[in-house]
N, C-alpha and C positions, 0 to 999 in steps of 0.2 A: 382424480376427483375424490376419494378417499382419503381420509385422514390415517386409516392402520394398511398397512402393509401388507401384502398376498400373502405374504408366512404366518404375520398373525392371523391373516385369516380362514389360512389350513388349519392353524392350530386351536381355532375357534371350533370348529368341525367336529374336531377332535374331542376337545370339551364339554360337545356340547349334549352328552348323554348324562351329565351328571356323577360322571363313577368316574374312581380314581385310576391314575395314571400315572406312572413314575417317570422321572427326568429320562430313566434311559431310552424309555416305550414312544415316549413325544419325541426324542432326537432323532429316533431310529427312522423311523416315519417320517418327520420332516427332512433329513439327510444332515442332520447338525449335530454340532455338539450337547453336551450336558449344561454346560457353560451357556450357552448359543440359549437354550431355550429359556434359561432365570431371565435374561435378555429380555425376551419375545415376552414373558409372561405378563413382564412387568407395563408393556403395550398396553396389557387390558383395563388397565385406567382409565384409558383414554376412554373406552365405552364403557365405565361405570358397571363393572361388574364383578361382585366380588369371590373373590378365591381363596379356596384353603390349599393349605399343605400343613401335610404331614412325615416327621422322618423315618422312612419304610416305606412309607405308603407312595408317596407321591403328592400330587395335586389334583384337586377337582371344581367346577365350581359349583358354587351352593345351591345354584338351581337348576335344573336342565335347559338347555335353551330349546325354542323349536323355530330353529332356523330357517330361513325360506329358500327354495329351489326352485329355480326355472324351472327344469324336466317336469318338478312333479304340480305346477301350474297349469303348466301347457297340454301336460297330459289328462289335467281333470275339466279343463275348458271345452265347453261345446267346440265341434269342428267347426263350423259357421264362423262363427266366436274369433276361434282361434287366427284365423283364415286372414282376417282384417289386421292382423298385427303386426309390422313392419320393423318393430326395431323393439328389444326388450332389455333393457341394461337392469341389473343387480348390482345395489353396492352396499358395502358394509357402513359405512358412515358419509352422510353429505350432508352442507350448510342445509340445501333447502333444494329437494325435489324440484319444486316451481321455478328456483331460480337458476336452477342446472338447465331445465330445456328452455327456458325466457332466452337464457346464452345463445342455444344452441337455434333458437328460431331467427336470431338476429342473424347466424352463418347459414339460413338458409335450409338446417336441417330440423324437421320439426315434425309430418305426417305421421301420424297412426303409430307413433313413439311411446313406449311404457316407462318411464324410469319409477325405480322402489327403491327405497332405504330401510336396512335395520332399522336405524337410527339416523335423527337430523340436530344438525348443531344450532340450526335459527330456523326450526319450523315456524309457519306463519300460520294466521289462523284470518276470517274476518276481521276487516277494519285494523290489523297489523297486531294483534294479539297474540302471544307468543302460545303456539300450538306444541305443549308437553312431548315431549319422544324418547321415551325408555327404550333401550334395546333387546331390540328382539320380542317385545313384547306385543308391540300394535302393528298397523298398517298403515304406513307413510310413502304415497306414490303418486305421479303426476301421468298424464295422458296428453299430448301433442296431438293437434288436429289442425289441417287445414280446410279451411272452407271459402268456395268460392264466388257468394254473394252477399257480401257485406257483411257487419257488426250487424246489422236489421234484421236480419234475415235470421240471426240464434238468441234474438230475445225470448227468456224465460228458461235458455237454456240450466243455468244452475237449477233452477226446480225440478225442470223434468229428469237431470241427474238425481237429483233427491229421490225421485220414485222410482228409479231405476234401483238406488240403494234397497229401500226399501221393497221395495219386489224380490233381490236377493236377498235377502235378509231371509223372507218369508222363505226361499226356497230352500233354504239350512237351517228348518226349523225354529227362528225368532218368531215369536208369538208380536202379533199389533207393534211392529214400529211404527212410528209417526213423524209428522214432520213438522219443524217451526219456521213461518218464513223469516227469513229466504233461504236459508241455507242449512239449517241444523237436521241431523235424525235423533230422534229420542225415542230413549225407552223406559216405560214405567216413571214419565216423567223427565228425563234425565238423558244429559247429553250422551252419545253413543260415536256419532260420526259430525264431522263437516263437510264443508267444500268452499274450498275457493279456487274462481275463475279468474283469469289474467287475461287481458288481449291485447294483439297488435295489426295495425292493416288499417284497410281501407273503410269508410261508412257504408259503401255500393258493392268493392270490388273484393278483391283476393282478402281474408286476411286469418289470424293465427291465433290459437286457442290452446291455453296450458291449462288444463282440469288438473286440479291438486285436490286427494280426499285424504285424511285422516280417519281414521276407527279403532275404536279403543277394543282390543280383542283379549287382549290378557295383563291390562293394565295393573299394578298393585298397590294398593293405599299407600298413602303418605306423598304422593305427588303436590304441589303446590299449586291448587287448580281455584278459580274463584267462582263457581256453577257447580253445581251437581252434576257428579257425571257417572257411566254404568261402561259396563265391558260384556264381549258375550261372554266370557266364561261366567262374569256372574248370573248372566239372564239364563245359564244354563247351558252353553253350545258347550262341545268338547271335539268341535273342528278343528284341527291345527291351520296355521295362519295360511299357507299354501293351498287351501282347501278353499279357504274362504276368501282368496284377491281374487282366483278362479272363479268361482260364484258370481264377484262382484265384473269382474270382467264379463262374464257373460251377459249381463245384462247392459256394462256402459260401453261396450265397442258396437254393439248397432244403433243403442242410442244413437252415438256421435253420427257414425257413417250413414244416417236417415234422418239426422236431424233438419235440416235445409230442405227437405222435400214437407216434413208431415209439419214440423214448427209447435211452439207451446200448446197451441188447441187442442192437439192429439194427444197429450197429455194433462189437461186441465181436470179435469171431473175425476182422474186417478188421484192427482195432489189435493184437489178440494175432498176425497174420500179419506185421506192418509194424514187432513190438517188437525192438529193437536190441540188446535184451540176452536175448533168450529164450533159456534153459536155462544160463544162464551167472551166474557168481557175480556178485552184485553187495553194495553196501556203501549203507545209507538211512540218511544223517542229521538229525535234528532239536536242536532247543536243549537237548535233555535226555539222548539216546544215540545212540549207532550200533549199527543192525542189519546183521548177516552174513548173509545168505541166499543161495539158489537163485532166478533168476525166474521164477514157475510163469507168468506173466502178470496181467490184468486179472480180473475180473469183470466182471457185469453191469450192476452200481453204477460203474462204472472204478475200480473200489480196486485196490492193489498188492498181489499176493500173490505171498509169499516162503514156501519153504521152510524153517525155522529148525530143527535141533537133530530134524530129520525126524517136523515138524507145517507145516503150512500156518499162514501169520499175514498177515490182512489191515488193511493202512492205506489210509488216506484222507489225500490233499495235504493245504495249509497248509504249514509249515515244512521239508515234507520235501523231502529234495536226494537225488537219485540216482548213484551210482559204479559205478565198477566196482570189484571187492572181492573177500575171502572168506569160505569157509565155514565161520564160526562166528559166534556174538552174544555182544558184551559190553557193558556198559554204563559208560557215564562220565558222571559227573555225578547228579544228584538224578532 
């Protein structure tokens, strides 16, 4: 499922303090030659990360990395929390979190499943937007869920994840994150996190839910990004990323494993508390017009309700995009 190799990803480990290292100190360790490891080294291309050498010295790379660990997830994860977790995979490089477990739900294996990636080679984002993934630097992971009364039965669910986000956020000291519907968290403005949901199954009966989120945790300028976007190290955290999936898991494995029972209401008045644009004009677009309204907030469905032309008018996601805007409606296009 990995693109680099278990050796290179001993030797990732290895590197990943920042301080130099000479060929003989990595071979020794890894059980290889000196030869064996210019080899391996030259692997780290593949995750775009760049390295010095020097002759005496060795090699190191130019940033520390802060790699992520199972042990030390699970070990700062509520017990509760933890309890509900049924399958946790780590990898160092995958196409796309979501589209690793989508596979794996088609073979049947799907429940209460974590997969995480350093890094993704076709992260997705809403509406098929290619979702940035530096290595080692953010959080890119998906959650497996099954559920046994229908697609009906978890509308509104990507919001109520959204306040889950943001609830842990709060709980690692992020000051006022907020949310844009449907899916975004921001802060000071500025995108911080996503989520996108996939499903498979039935309208009534059994069916299957891949939670993919993104968050930008130690992201570094120069990304090719078309939004404003923030990280926590810039809002101030000095969590390492292990600290902070923990956080975020604590609050989205009861989400999920309660969601069917309490449904979007149990969560509505939290997301209309945490909405980024409440009472403020905004602008909705789709592939057929733009709406001008007021944001009254959610419902209990999580539809958008906008004020228009002084009527309340409620939408439901899919293609819609949110702005900031004014107070009128016109339409373009068919």
């Amino acid at each position: 499922m990995s693109d680099v190799s278990p050796r290179t990803e001993r030797l990732l480990t290895l590197l990943a303090d920042g301080q130099w290292h000479s060929g003989e100190e990595l071979g020794a360790a890894l059980g290889v030659s000196r030869a064996a490891i210019s080899k391996q080294l030259k692997q780290l291309a593949a995750v775009e990360l760049p390295l010095e050498s020097v002759v005496g010295r060795g090699y190191r790379l130019k940033t520390p990395l802060d790699l992520l660990s199972k042990e030390r997830v699970v070990a700062a994860m509520q017990p509760d929390a933890a309890a509900l977790l049924k399958d946790f995979a780590l990898h160092t490089q995958l196409a796309s979190t979501n589209a690793l477990l989508m596979e794996q739900q088609r073979q049947g294996q799907i429940h209460a499943q974590l997969c995480v990636a350093e890094q993704q080679s076709a992260g997705r984002g809403r509406r098929g937007r290619v979702w940035h993934s530096p290595f080692a630097q953010n959080l890119y992971f998906s959650l497996g869920w099954h559920f046994q009364s229908g697609i009906a039965a978890i509308e509104g669910l990507s919001l109520a994840v959204g306040v889950a986000l943001c609830e842990a956020l709060a709980d690692i000291g992020i000051n006022q994150p907020r949310l844009k519907w449907p899916n975004d968290v921001l802060a000071e403005g500025k995108k911080l996190a996503g989520v996108l949901i996939e499903l498979a199954g039935d309208a009534d009966g059994e069916c299957s839910v891949v939670l993919g989120i993104g968050m930008n945790v130690a992201m570094q300028a120069g990304q090719d990004i078309d939004q404003p976007w923030t990280s926590l190290s810039a809002l101030g955290s000095r969590c390492d990323r292990s600290t902070v999936l923990a956080a975020l898991l604590d609050r989205l494995l009861p989400l999920m494993d309660s969601y069917e029972a309490l449904g979007f209401k149990y969560y509505q008045q939290r997301w209309n508390s945490l909405n980024a644009f409440a009472g403020t004009h905004v602008q909705l677009l789709s592939p057929s017009q733009t709406v001008n309204g007021l944001m009254l907030g959610v419902d209990n469905d999580g539809a958008l309700l906008l004020e228009c032309d002084a009527q309340a008018r409620r939408f439901i996601g899919g293609e819609l995009s949110l702005r900031p805007g004014r107070a009128q409606t016109k339409h373009a296009g068919a």
